[in-house]
C-alpha positions in Angstrom: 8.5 -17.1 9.6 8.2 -13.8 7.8 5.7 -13.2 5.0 7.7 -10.3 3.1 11.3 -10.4 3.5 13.7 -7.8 0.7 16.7 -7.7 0.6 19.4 -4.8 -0.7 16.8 -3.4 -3.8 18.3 -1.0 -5.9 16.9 0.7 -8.9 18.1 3.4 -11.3 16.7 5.3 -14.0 19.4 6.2 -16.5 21.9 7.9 -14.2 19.6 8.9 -11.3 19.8 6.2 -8.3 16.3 5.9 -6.8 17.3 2.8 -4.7 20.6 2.1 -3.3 19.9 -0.6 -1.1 16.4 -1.0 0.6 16.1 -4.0 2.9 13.2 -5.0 5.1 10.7 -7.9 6.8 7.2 -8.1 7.4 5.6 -11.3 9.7 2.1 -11.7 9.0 -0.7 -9.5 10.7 1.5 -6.7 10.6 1.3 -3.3 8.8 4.8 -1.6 7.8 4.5 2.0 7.6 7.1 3.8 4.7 7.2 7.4 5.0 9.7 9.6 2.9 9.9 13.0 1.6 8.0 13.3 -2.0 10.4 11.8 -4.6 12.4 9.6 -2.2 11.3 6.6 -4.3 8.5 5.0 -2.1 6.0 4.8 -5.3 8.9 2.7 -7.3 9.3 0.4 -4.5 5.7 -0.7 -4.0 5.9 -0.7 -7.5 8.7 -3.1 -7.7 7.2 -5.4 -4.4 4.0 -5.2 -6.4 5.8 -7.1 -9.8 4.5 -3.7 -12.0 8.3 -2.9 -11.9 11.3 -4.8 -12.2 14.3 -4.1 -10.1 18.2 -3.5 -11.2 19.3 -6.1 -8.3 18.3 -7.7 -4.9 16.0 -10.3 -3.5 12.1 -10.2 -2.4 10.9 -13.4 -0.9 7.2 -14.1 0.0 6.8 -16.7 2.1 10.3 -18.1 1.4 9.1 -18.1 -2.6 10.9 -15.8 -4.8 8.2 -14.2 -7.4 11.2 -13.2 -9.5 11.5 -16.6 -10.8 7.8 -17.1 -11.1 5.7 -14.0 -11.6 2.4 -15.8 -10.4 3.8 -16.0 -7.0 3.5 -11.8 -7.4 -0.3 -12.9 -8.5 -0.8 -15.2 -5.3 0.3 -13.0 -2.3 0.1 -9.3 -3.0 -3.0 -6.9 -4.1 -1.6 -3.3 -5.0 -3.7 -0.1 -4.4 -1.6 2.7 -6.5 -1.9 6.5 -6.2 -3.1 6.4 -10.1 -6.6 5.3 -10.4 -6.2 1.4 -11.7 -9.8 1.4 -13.1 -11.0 1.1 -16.2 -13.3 4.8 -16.3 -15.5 3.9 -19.2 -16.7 0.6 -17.6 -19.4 0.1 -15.3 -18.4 -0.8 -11.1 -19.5 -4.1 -12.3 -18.1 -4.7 -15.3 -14.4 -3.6 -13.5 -15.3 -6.1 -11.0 -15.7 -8.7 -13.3 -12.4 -8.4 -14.8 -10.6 -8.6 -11.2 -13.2 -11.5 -10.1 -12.4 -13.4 -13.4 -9.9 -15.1 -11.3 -11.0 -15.7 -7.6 -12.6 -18.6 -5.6 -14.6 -15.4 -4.2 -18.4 -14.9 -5.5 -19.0 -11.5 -7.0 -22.6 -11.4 -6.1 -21.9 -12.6 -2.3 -19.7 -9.7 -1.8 -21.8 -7.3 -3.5 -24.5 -8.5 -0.6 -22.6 -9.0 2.6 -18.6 -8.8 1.6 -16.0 -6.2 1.0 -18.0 -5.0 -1.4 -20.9 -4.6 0.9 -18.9 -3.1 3.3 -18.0 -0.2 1.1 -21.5 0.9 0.0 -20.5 -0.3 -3.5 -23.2 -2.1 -4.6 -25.6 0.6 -4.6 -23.1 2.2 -7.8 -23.1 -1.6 -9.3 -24.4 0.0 -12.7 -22.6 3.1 -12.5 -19.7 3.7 -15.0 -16.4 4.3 -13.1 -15.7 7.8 -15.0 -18.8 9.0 -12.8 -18.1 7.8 -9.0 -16.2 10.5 -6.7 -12.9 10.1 -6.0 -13.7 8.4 -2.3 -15.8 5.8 -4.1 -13.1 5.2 -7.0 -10.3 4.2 -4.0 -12.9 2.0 -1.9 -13.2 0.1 -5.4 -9.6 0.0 -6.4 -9.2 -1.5 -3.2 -12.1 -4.3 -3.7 -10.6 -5.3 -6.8 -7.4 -5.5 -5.3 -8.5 -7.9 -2.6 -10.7 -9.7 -4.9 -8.3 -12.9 -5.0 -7.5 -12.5 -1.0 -4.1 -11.8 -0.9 -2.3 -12.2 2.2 -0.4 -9.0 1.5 -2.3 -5.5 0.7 0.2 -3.0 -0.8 -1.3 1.3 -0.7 0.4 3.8 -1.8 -0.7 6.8 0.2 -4.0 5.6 0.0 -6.3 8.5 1.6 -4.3 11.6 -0.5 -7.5 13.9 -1.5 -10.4 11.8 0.2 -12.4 13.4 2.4 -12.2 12.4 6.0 -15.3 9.6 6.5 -13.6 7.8 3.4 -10.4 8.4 5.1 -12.1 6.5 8.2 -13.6 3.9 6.2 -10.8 2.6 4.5 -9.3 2.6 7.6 -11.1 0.8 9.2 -11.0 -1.9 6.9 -7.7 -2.0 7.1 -7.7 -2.8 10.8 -10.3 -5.4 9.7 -7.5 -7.1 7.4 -4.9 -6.7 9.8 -6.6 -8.5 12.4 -7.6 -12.1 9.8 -3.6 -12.3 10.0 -3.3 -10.4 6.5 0.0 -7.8 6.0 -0.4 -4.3 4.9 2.5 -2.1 3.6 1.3 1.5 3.2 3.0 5.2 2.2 1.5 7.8 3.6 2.4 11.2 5.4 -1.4 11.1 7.5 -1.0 10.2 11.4 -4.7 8.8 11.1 -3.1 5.8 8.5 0.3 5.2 9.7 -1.7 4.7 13.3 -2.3 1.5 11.9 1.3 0.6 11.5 3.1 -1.9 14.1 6.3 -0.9 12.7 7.6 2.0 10.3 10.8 2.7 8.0 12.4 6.2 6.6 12.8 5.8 2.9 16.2 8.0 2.5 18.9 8.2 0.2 17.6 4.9 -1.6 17.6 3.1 1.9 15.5 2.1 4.4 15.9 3.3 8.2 13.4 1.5 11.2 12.1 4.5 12.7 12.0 2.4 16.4 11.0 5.7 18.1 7.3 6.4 16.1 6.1 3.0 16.1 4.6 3.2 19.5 3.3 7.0 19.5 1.6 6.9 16.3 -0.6 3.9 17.5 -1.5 6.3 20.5 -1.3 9.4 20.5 -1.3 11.0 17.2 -0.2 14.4 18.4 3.4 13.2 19.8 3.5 11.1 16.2 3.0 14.5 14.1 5.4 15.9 16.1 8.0 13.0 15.6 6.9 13.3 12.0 7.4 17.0 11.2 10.4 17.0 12.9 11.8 13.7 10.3 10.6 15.4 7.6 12.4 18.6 8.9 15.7 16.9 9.5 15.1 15.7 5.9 14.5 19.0 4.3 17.7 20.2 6.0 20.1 17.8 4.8 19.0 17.9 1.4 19.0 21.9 1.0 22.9 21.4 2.0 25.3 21.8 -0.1 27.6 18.7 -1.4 
């Protein structure tokens, strides 16, 4: 049965169509990879999967449940990693914690010693206030917090933009980690090293979604055939929009 399945999303703002029509499935375990040119409306469809946006028309279903009609169902399956820091700057790591632990069957303090939180080095900036951690640290805690409830669906929107390349590593790594408890991961990203982790990947174009059947299998290995394959979608894309109607 598939974990994530939408179906014909559309959303406008005012008279500009963003999404005309996006439709895809996820079964769990798997990551889906969404790449686009910038603009293409990738950040307003994790958005609207993620329940912080509401879409004109269409159907998401997780797990068969539709978290239109209940918004807690949005609550139950997904944890959302935007590209905006989600944190609260003038609060300590721990007092941000608190807030997105308020809720969880997970204990704080066990995954500050040996969990995700563990994992990520962040218990050593426990008393730190947010406003003061680099911009590596800030992303390894947005993403904590947004697995603090586990969610069987982890939602990033280009996740590794600006990091520095053992951050880059680390989260993915974690990632794989996720992957493999039978968790789904839907990620934006125009980095070889993240989409690697993708079983299967879609071209967000023109408000629709396109399975890219050819890159699935390159970029998990060999990452120099996948930029290839990517520079020349992004190419074919830059192209057709610099024709003229």
């Amino acid at each position: 049965m598939n974990i994530i399945e939408v179906t014909d999303i559309k959303k406008s703002y005012r008279r500009k169509k963003v999404l005309t029509g996006a439709s895809f499935h996820a079964t769990p375990g798997e990551c889906i990879g969404i790449v686009g040119a910038n603009g293409c409306g990738k950040s307003t469809l994790l958005n609207i999967l993620s329940g912080s946006l509401k879409a004109d028309s269409g159907q998401i279903l997780y797990s068969g449940k539709n978290p239109l009609k209940s918004h807690r169902i949005f609550s139950e399956y997904i944890g959302f990693v935007p590209q905006e820091n989600p944190l609260m700057n003038h609060l300590s790591v721990y007092d941000n914690l608190r807030l997105w632990y308020c809720d969880s069957k997970r204990s704080l303090e066990d995954d500050l010693n040996s969990g995700i939180l563990a994992h990520f080095g962040l218990s050593a900036y426990r008393d730190y206030d947010v406003a003061t951690l680099s911009g590596g640290m800030k992303k390894r805690l947005s993403i904590a917090c947004a697995l603090a409830k586990e969610p069987p669906i982890l939602i990033l929107d280009e996740p590794g933009a600006s990091l520095d390349i053992v951050c880059k590593e680390d989260i993915k790594n974690y990632l794989a980690s996720y992957q493999a408890q039978g968790n789904t991961t839907i990620i934006t990203s125009h980095e070889t090293g993240e989409l690697s982790l993708c079983d299967r990947m879609y071209l967000l174009q023109n408000g629709v979604l396109t399975e890219l059947y050819e890159l699935a299998k390159p970029i998990r290995q060999d990452s120099a055939i996948a930029d290839i394959l990517l520079n020349r979608i992004y190419s074919s894309i830059a192209a057709a929009e610099s024709r003229p109607d």
